[in-house]
N, C-alpha and C positions, 0 to 999 in steps of 0.2 A: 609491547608496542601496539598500538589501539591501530584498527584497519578498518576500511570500509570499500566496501565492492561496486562497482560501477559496469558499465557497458555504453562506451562511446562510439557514434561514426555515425553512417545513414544509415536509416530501417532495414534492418534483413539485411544488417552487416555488421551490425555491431563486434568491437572488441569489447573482449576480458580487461577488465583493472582493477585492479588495489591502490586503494589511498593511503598512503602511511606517510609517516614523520620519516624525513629525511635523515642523515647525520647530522647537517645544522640547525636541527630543527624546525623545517620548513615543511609544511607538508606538499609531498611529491607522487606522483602517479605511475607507476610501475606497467608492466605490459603480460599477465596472466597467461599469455598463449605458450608457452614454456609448461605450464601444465592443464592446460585446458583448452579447447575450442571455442568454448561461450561457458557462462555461469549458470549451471542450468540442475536441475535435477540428479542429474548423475552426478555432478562433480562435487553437489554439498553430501550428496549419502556416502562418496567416496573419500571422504576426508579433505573435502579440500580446501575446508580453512584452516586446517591445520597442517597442508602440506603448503600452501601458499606463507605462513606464518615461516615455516622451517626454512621457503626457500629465500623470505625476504631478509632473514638472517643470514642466509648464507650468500647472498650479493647475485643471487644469480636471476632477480629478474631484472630486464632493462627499460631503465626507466622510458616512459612516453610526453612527449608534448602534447596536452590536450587542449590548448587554448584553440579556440575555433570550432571545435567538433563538439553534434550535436551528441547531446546526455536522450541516451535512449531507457527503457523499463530497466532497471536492476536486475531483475532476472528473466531468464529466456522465457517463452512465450510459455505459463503453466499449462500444464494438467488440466487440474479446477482452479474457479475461483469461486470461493464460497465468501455469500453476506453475510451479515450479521445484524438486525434489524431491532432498533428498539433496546440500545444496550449499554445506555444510561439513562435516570429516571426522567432528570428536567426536560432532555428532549422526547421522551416517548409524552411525558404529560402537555410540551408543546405542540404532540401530533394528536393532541386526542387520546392518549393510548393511557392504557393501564402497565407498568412498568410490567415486564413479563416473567413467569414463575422458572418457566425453561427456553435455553433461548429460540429465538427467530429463527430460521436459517433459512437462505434461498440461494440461488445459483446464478454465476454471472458465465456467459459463453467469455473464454480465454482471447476471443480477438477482441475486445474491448481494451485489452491492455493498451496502454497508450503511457509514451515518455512525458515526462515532468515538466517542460515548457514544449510539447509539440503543439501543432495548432487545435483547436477546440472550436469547433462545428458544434451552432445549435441547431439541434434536429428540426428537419422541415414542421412547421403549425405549431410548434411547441411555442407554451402558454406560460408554463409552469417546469420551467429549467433550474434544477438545485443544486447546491454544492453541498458536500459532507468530508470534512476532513475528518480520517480514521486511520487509526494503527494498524498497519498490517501483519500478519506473519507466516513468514515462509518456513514452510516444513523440510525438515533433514533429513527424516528418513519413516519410514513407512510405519503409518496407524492405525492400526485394525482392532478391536474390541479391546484396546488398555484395559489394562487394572484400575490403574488410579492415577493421581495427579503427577504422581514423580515421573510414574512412565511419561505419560501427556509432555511435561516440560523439557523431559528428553528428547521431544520430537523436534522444538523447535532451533532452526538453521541462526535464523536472525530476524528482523522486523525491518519494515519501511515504511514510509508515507507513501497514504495511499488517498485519492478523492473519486468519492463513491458517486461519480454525478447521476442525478435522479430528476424524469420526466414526470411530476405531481401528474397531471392530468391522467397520464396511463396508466400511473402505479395504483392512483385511487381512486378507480370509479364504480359506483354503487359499492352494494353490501358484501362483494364476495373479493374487489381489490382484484389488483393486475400487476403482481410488486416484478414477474419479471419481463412484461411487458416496457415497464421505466427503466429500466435498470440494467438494461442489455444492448444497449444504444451505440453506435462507432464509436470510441475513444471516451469511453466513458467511465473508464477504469484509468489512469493517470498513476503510476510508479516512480517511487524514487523523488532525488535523485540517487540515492545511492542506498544500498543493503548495509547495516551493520549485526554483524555477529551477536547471537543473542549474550556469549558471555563477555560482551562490550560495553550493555549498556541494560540498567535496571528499567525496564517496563513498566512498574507499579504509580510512578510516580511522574509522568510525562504531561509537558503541558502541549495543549496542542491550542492554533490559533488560526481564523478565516479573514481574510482581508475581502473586501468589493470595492476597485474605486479608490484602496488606500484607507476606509473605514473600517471596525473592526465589528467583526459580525459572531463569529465562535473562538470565546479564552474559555478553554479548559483543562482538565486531568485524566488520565488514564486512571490514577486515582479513584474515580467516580465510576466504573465499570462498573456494571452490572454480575457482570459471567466476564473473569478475567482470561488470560489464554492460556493457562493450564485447563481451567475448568470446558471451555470449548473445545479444546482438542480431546479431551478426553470425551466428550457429549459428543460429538461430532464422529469418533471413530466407532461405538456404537451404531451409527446410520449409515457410514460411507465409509470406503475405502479413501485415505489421505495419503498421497506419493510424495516422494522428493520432488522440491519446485511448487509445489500446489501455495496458494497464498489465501491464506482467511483475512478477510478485514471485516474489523470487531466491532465498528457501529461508529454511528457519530453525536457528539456532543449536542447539547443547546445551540442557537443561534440560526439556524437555515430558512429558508424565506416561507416553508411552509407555515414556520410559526404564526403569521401576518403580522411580523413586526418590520417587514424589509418587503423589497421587490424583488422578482425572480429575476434570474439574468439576462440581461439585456444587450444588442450587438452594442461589439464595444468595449461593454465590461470590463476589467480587468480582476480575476481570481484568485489573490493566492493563499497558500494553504502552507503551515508548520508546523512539525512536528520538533520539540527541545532532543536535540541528536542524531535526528532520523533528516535534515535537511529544510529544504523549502522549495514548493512549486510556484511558477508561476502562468498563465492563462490571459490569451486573452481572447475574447469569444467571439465570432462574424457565426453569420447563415450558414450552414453545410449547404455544400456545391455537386 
């Protein structure tokens, strides 16, 4: 039975859910709080897609009515959130860059999470407001100096669509760059809508896509990674300790306004972002107030 995790309601309330196929084939949303509080770090190191899996067989979660409730981050408020910069070639060659030998990595503060269609404030003077649709992934359970790649893929929980919004003017100024000056901005991390299990859905081969406006600005593949997410989690726990709940997103494709093939965002705008299985965001961007 294929599932996918969610977290419904207002901010700093959210419920727990599981999406799965009904008996008639419909897909139906379930009510997680039968074995969890929130979807969060402890409950994916604790097994709990495989105890949500056992209990959705066994009838005992009750279903929810979700129509109307807002779709908040897939999972509760991380740990870390680590970047990943420059980790496909066409877009590092359309920022100027030399594709990279080991990867990027830079750090986003965890309150920039922000849910899949919440409101999106462009930050006060900002010039140069970008979008990066990226694969995210969330870890299951704790990464310290692995061995090798097999451990690394043991780590990961599952993946979501994630959009990396990025302030050009702060991130690149003069010769020494300010990547977390841009990059750590109110709500400028965007999750979900929803977690799937990583033994749901094959990673390798994902198309991901940017809309502005309903035009189309970034089609591409997970395919084209650079440092896929075995190889990152294993490079990454090398440097840092990685918990249950922490979410890496892995970089973004071709097409962002840095390139100057497009305009940066503008109020108004409309953003959205998909990932093939992982969902669809959507945005639309005024002043921050």
């Amino acid at each position: 039975m294929h599932v996918k995790f969610a977290r419904l309601g207002p901010a700093g309330h959210e419920q727990p859910v599981v999406i799965a196929l009904a008996a008639d084939g419909i897909e139906q949303f379930f009510d997680l709080r039968p074995l969890t509080a929130d979807i969060d770090g402890a409950f994916l190191a604790g097994g709990g897609i495989a105890s949500t899996q056992e209990a959705l067989d066994a009838g005992r979660l009750p279903a929810v009515h979700a129509e109307g409730l807002r779709v908040g981050a897939p999972i509760a408020r991380p740990g870390t959130v680590v970047g990943i910069g420059l980790n496909y070639a066409a877009h590092a060659a359309e920022s100027g860059a030399t594709p990279p030998e080991v990867p990027v990595v830079f750090l986003k503060p965890s309150n920039t999470v922000t849910g899949p269609f919440d409101a999106a404030p462009i930050p006060p003077s900002s010039k140069k407001y970008d979008w990066e649709v990226e694969l995210g992934i969330v870890i299951g359970r704790e990464a310290t100096y692995l061995a090798d790649l097999d451990e690394a893929a043991a780590c990961i929980a599952g993946y979501v669509l994630a959009n990396d919004l990025s302030e050009r003017e702060l991130q690149l100024p003069g010769a020494a760059g300010q990547w977390t000056k841009g990059k750590t901005l109110p709500q400028s991390t965007p999750l979900g809508p929803w977690l799937v299990p990583a033994g749901e859905i094959d990673a390798t081969a994902l198309r991901l896509r940017t809309w502005v406006n309903g035009e189309a600005r970034q089609d591409s593949s997970t395919a084209d990674l650079i440092f896929d997410p075995a190889t990152l989690i294993h490079h990454l726990s090398q440097h840092m300790v990685l918990e249950p709940g922490d979410v890496i997103i892995t970089g973004t494709p071709e097409g962002v306004a840095l390139s100057g093939r497009f305009p940066y965002i503008q109020t108004g705008d409309v953003v959205e972002i998909e990932i093939e299985g992982l969902g669809r965001q959507r945005k639309e961007f005024h002043p921050a107030t």
